[in-house]
Structure formats: structure tokens, C-alpha cells
C-alpha positions in Angstrom: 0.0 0.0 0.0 1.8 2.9 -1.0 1.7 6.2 1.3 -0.9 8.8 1.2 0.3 12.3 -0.2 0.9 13.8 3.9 2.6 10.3 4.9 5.2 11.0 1.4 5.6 14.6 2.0 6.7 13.7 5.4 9.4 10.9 4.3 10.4 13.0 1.6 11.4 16.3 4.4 12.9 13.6 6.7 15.0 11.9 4.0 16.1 15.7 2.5 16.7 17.1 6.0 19.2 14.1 7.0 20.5 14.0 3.7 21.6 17.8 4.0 23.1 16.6 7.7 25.1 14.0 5.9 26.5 16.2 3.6 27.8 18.9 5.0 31.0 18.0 3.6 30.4 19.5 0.5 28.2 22.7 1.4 28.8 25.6 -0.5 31.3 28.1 -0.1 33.6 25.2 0.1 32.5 22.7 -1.8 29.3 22.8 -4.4 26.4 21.9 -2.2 23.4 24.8 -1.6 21.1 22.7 -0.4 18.9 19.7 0.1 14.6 20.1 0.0 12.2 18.5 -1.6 9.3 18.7 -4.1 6.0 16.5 -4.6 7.0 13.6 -5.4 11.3 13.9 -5.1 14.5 15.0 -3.1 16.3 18.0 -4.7 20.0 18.5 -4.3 21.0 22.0 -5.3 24.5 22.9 -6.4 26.0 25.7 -7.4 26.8 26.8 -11.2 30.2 28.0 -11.3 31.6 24.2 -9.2 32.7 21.6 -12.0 30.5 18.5 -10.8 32.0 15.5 -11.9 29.9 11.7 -11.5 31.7 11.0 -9.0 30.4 13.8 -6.6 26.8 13.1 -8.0 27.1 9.4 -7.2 28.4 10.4 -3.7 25.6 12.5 -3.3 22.8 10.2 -4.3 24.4 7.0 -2.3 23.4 9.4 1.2 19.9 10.2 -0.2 19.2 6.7 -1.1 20.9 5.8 2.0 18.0 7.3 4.1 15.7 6.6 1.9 16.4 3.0 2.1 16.1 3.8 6.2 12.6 5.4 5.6 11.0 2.4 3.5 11.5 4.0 0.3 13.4 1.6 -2.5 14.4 4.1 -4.9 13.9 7.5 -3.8 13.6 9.8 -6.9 16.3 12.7 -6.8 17.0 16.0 -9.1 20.4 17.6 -9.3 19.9 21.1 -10.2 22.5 23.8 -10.8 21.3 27.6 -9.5 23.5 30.4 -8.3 23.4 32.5 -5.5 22.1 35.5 -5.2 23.9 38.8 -3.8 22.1 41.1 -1.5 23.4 44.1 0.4 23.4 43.6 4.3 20.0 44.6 5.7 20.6 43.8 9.0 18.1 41.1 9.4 19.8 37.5 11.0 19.7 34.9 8.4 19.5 31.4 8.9 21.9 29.2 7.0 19.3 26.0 6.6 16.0 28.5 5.3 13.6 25.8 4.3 11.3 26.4 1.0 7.7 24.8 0.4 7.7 22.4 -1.9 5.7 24.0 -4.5 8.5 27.0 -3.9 10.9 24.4 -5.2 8.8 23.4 -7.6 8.9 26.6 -8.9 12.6 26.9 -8.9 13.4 23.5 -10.7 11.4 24.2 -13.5 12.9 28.2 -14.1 16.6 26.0 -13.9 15.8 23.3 -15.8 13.3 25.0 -18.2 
């Protein structure tokens, strides 16, 4: 019986929030990685544009998401790599957190302006 759309949602933030844990390794300014979220029905990994990204990396990558997907039930948890930059704002004195979470329908939004 597969999971209703609440029950997926939920095993989809868990897998991307652990994933992101996992990899902070490679988070961006020092290595490529933005960050992890999730959309309807998949994890997105973000990376930035101007890092060379070799298979390697990507298979790296994906072995941790399917890792806890595999620890969630999930067999073969779909995942987009998508390449975005950063954007540059002037300081307006408002704290920032590093991990700012989007809605999925948010992300939705910003895979298909990357990926056309």
C-alpha cells in the first residue's frame, strides 16, 4: 500500500533534512552543495553553477539520499540535481539562517525556471 500524499511529504522532508546533515561536507562556499529540499513527489539536491561537478560527486551524493531513503522504507527515492546560483544582497541587517527551508511547491517553482 503505498503512502498517502501527507505520509510522502513527510518521508520525503525527513530523508532531504538528513540528507543535507550528511552532507555537509560539500556545502557551499567550500564545496558545491546549496542545499537539500524536496518537491512533490522527489528530493532535490542544489549545487552551485560555477563548481565543475564530476559523476563521482553526484554518485556520492545520491548514495546518502538513497541511504536514508532506504532507512525510511523508500526503494528508490527519486532525486534531481539542479545547478542555481546564489544571489547577492546588500546587508540589511536582518539574522539569516543558514538552513532557510522552502515549500515544496516553492521548489517546484525553482526547478522548472533552472531546468526550463
Amino acid at each position: 500500500k503505498s503512502p498517502d500524499y501527507q505520509e510522502k511529504i513527510s518521508l520525503l522532508e525527513n530523508i532531504s533534512a538528513n540528507t543535507e546533515k550528511d552532507l555537509v561536507q560539500y556545502d557551499y562556499p567550500s564545496g558545491p552543495l546549496l542545499g537539500v529540499g524536496y518537491g512533490r513527489d522527489e528530493v532535490i539536491v542544489a549545487m552551485h553553477r560555477n563548481w565543475t561537478i564530476n559523476e563521482t560527486i553526484i554518485r556520492e551524493m545520491y548514495s546518502v539520499v538513497k541511504y536514508h531513503g532506504d532507512q525510511a522504507g523508500i526503494q528508490s527515492v527519486p532525486c534531481r540535481f539542479i545547478s542555481m546560483g546564489v544571489l547577492k544582497t546588500e546587508s540589511s541587517g536582518i539574522p539569516c539562517t543558514k538552513n532557510v527551508r522552502m515549500q515544496s511547491e516553492e521548489l517546484q517553482t525553482v526547478s522548472n525556471f533552472v531546468n526550463g
